[in-house]
N, C-alpha and C positions, 0 to 999 in steps of 0.2 A: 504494500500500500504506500501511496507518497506519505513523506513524512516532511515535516518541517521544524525548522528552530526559528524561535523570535528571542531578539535580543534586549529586555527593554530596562528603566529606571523606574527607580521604586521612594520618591522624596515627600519631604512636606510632609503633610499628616497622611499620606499613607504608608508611613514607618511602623505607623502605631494600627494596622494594619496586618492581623496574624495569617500564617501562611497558608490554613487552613479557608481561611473569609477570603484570603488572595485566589486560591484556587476555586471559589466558587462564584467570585468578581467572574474569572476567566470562562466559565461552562455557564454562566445566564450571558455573558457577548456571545460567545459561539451560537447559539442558542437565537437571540434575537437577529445576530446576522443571517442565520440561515443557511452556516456553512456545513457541509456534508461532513463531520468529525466521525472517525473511526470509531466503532464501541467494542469493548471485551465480549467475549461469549460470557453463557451461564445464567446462572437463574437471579444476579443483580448485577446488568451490565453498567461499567462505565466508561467514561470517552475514556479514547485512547491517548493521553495529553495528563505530563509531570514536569515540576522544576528539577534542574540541576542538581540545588544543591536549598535543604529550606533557609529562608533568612529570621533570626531570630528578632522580636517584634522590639520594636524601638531602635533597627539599624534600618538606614536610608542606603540607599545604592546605585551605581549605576552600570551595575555589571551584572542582572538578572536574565535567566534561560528559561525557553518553556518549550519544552518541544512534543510535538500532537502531530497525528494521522488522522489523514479524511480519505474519503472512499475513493475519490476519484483526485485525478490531478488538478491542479490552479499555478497561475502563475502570481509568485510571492505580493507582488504589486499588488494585484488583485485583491491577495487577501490584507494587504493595509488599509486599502482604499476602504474594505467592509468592515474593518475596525474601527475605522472613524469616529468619533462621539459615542463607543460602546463601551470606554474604559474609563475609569475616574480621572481629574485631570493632572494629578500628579503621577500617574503611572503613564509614558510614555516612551512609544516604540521605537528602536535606535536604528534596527535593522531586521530583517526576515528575509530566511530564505530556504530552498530547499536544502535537506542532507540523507542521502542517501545512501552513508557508511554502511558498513555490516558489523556496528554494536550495539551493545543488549540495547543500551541506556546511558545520557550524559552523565547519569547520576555515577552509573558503574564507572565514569571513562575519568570522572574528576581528583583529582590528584593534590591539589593546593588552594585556597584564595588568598588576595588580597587586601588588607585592612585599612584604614585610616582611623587612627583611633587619634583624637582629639582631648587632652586635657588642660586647664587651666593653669598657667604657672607664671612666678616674677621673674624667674630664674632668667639668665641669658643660654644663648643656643650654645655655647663652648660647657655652661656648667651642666645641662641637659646632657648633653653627648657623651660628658666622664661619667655621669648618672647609668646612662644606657650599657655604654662600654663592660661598667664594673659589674651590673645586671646582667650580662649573655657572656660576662667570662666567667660565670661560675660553673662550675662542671656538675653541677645537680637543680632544677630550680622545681620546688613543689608547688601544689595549687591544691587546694580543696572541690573535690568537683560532688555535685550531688549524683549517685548513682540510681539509673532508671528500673534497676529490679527491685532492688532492697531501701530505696527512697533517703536513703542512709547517705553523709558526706565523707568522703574517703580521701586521704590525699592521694594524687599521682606527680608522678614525675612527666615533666612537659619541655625537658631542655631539648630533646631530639626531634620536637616534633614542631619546632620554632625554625624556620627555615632562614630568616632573614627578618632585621629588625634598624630601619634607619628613623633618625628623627630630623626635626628643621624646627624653628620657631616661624610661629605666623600668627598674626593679631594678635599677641600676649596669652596663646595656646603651643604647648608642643603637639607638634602632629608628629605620631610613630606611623611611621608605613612601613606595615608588616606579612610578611608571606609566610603562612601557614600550611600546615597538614590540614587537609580536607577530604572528605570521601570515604568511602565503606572501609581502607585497608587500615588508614591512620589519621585521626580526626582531633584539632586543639580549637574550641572556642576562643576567640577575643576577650572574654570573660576570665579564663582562668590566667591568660598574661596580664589583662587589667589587676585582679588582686593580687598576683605574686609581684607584679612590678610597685605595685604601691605598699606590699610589707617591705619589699627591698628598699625603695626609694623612702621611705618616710613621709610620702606627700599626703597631708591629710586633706582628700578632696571626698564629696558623697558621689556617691555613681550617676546620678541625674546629672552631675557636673560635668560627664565626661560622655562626647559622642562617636559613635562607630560610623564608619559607611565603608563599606564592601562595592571594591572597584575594580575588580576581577578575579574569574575565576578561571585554573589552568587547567587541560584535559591531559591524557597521555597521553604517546607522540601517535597513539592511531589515531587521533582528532588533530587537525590541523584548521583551526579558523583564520588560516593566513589572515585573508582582510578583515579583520574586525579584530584578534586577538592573536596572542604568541602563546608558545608551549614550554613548557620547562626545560 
């Protein structure tokens, strides 16, 4: 069946926007455009259309995937044009197009993202940096994560699983731009660098203080989105 990826931004209030109410934003447009979407077999079918990778609610983005089968073919245009005023107006389309790889799923194919975590600080960008530095050269860094079986918080170790961690000052915030493990093999929330970085660092900031936005995400090298994205 043809398949397609749309590439779109997720700001504004609809950060606050969970990914669940995102995905069903996305099946009433299908729905009212009247596009032919592929559905499972079985005795509760649903369309054939998932994100990437989910984003967790109160991060903004502009590196969001959705890819869905329809029955027959269109060409991608086509289907922007019928999106038109079907989608909230902070959620907007960057690019669509066809992909006709032979894997399962983006979600299977995702490998890493990319973060911009935003915090407050007086600091200058030289003393941020010895901050950062001494923070990714320690050879262990823990986090407390809540665990999904046993509801219970556990610490883990998250030094390995932090790929790459830069900062810069900008308007009297450090912004970390950071690349992450992401995807079913090895996964670190933003969240568990946000508190191990602030027991390290001493900054006493409240977490509404501090904003996320997710500004891409990398596939493995069977995904190539030459034009719109790179690979690891």
């Amino acid at each position: 069946m043809p398949r397609f990826v749309m590439k779109f931004s997720k700001e504004g209030y609809t950060k606050y926007v969970s990914h669940l109410d995102l995905l069903r934003v996305f099946k009433r447009a299908f729905k009212v455009m009247g596009l032919d979407i592929k559905y499972s077999q079985g005795f509760n079918p649903h369309p054939k259309m998932g994100f990437a990778q989910p984003l967790s609610l109160g991060y903004s983005s502009i590196a969001e995937y959705l890819e869905f089968e329809t029955v027959k073919d269109h060409d991608p245009e086509e289907i922007k044009e019928l999106f038109k005023g079907k989608l909230p107006e902070d959620v907007k389309i960057l690019d669509l197009f066809s992909f006709n790889d032979e894997v399962r799923s983006l979600a299977a194919e995702t490998v890493a993202c990319r973060y911009l975590i935003s915090m407050p600080t007086e600091l200058d960008e030289a003393s941020v940096k010895d901050i950062l530095e001494g923070y990714l050269s320690q050879k262990s860094i823990k986090a407390f994560k809540r665990m999904k079986k046993t509801k219970t918080r556990e610490e883990v170790e998250i030094r390995d699983k932090i790929r790459e961690i830069r900062v810069a000052k900008d308007d009297g915030k450090a912004v970390f731009d950071c690349l992450l493990d992401s995807g079913s093999q090895s996964n670190l929330s933003p969240e568990l660098v946000i508190s191990s970085f602030l027991e390290y660092s001493g900054w006493d900031l409240k977490r509404w203080d501090i904003e996320v936005e997710r500004t891409e995400i990398l596939y493995s090298n069977r995904i190539q989105f030459r034009h719109i994205d790179k690979t690891p």
